[in-house]
C-alpha positions in Angstrom: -9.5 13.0 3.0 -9.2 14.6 -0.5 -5.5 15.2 -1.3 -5.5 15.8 -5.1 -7.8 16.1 -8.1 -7.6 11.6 -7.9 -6.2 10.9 -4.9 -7.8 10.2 -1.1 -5.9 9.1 2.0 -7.3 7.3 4.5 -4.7 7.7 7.8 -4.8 4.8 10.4 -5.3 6.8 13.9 -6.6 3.9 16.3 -4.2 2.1 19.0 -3.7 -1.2 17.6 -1.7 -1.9 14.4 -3.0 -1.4 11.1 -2.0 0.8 7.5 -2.9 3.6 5.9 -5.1 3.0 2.9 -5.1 5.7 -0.4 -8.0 5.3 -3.3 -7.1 6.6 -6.8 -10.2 7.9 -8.4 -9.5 8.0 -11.7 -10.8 6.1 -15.1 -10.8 3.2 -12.7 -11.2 3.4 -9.3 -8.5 2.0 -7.2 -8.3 0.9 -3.8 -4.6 0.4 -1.9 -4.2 -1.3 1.1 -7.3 -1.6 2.6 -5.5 -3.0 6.2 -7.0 -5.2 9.2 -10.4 -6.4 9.2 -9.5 -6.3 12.8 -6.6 -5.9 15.0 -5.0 -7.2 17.9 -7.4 -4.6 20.0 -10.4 -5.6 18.4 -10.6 -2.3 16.6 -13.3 -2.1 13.5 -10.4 -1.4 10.9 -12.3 -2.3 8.2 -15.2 -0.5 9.2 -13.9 2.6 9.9 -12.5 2.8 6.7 -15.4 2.1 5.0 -16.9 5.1 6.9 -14.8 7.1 5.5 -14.6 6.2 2.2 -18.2 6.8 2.3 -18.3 10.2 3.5 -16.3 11.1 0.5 -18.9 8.9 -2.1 -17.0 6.0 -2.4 -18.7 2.4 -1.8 -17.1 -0.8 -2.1 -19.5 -1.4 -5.2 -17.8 1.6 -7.0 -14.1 0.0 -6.4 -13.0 -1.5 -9.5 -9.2 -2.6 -8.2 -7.5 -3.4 -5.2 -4.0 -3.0 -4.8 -2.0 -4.6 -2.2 1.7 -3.0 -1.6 2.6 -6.0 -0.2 0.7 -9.6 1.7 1.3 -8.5 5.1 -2.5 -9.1 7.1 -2.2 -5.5 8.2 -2.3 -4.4 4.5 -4.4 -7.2 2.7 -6.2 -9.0 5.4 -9.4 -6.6 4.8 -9.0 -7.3 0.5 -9.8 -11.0 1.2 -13.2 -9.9 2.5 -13.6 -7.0 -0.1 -12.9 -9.4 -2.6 -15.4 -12.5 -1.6 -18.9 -10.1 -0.8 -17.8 -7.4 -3.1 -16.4 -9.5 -6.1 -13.7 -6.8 -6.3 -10.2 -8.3 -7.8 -7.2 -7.7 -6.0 -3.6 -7.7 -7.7 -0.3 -7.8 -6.4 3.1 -8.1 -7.3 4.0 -12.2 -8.5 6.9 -12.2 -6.0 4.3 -11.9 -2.8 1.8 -14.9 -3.3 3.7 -17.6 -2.2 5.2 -14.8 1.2 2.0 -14.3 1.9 0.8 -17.9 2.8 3.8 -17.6 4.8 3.6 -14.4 6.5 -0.1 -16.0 7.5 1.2 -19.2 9.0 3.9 -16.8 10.9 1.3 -14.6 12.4 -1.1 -17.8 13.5 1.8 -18.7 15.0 2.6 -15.5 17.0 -0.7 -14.5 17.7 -2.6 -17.9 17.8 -5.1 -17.5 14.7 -4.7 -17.4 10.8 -5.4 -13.8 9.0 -7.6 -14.3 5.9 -5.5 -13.9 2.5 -6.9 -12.9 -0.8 -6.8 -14.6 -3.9 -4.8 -12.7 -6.3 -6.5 -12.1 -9.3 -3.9 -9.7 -11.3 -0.1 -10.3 -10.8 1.7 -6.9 -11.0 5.5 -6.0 -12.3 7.3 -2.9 -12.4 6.5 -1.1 -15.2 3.0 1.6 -16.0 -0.1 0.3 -15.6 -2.7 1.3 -18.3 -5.9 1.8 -16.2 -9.0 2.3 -18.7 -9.2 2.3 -22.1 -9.2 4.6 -25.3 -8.8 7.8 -25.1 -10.0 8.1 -21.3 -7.0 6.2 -19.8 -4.7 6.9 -16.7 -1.1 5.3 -16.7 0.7 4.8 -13.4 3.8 3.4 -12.6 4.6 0.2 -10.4 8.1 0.1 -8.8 9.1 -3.5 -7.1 10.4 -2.4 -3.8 11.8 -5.5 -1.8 13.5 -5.5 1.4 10.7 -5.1 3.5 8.9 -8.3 1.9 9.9 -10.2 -1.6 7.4 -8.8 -3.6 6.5 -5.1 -2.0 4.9 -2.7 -4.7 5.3 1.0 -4.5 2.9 3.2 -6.9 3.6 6.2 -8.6 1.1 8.3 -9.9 2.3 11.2 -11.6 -0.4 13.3 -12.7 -1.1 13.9 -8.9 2.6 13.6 -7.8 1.9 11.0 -5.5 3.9 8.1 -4.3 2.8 5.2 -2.4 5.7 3.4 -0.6 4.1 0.9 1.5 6.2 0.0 4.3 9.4 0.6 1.8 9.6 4.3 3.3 8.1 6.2 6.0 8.1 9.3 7.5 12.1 9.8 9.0 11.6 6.0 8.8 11.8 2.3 6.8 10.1 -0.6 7.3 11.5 -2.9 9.4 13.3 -5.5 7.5 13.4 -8.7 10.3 10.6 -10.6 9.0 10.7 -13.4 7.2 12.0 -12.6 3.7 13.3 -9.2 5.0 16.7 -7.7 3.7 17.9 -4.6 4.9 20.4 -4.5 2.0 17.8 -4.9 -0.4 15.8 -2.3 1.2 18.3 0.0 0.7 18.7 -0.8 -3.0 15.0 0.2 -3.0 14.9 3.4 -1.2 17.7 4.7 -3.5 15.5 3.3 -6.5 12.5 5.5 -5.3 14.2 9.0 -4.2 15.4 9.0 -7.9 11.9 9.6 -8.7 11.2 13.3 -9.6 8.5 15.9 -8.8 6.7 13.9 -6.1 4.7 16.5 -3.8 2.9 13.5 -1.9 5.2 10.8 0.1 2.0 8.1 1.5 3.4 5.7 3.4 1.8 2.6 4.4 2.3 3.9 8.6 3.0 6.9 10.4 2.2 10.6 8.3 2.9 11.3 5.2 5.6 13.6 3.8 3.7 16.8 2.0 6.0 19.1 -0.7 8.5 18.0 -2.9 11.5 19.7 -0.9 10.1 17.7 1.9 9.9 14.3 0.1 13.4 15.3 -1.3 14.7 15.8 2.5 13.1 12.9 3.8 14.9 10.7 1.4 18.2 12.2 2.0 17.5 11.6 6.1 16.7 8.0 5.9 19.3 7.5 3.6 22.1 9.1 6.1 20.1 7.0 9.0 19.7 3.6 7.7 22.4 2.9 4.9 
């Protein structure tokens, strides 16, 4: 689905967990959260999503960068795969390598077997992010997020007024902060961090629906803020 000039949101809607995923389509094209391979209901995340991205002319072979909010499996699990038949290179932010080996020996133990985790070929701070070069060159902006996990990423891009939270903020919602490495104090640092970010017309969270309109995004801060801290 086509939100902006750039931007394309790809809205989880099966039963079993998994994220929503967003490609930027800029100088470079850039691929966020591509989710489960599968999920705890055998559904064909990846596949699906692949559909999709297809029906709006996007192929794996024209993805230049995959971003990973965060090492959850139900955001990254799919990159590993991307990464090793595709060759596509995957960054994310230096604080989530060594959670994500973790979060993956966590979930073989809840759930009996070991998501795949990708190799991270780019390790992201906050700061903008140059995407191009010369003249024909995009900047967006990387926040670090934690309190969901160490090394969460949220992704401003402010020629389309977009911002993607991951599981930092939701719709009248956070991400929960009782995994491993999760701090709801931190979180809340974060969330304050990110509603101080102006003229945002798209809120894309990494679950649930996103938050269209910046009086909207604007409310939606001010709720979860009353709600949660």
């Amino acid at each position: 689905m086509q939100l902006t000039e750039k931007m394309y949101y790809y809205p989880w809607r099966g039963m079993g967990n998994n994220c929503n995923a967003f490609l930027y389509a800029g100088e470079k094209t850039i691929l966020i959260d591509p989710g489960h391979v599968h999920n705890e209901y055998r559904e064909n995340c990846l596949d699906n999503l692949l559909l999709e991205m297809e029906g709006d002319g996007f192929t794996p072979e024209k993805i230049d960068l995959i971003i990973c909010t965060h090492g959850h499996p139900d955001h990254c699990e799919a990159a590993a795969l991307l990464q090793d038949k595709y060759k596509i290179r995957v960054a994310m932010h230096k604080d989530e390598e060594s959670h994500m080996k973790m979060m993956a020996a966590f979930f073989q133990q809840m759930a009996g077997s070991k998501p795949a985790q990708p190799r991270i070929d780019l390790y992201l701070q906050e700061g903008e992010l140059e995407l191009g070069s010369g003249e024909k060159k995009d900047t967006i902006v990387l926040y670090h997020t934690p309190g969901h996990s160490p090394g969460s990423l949220s992704i401003h891009f402010p020629e389309e007024r977009a911002l993607v939270t991951g599981d930092a903020v939701f719709h009248s919602s956070i991400g929960r902060t009782d995994f491993p490495g999760g701090s709801m104090a931190t979180l809340g640092k974060s969330v304050d961090k990110l509603s101080r970010i102006e003229d945002i017309d798209w809120l894309l969270p990494g679950h649930m629906q996103m938050v269209k309109g910046e009086e909207a995004v604007r409310r939606n801060f001010m709720l979860i803020k009353r709600m949660f801290f």
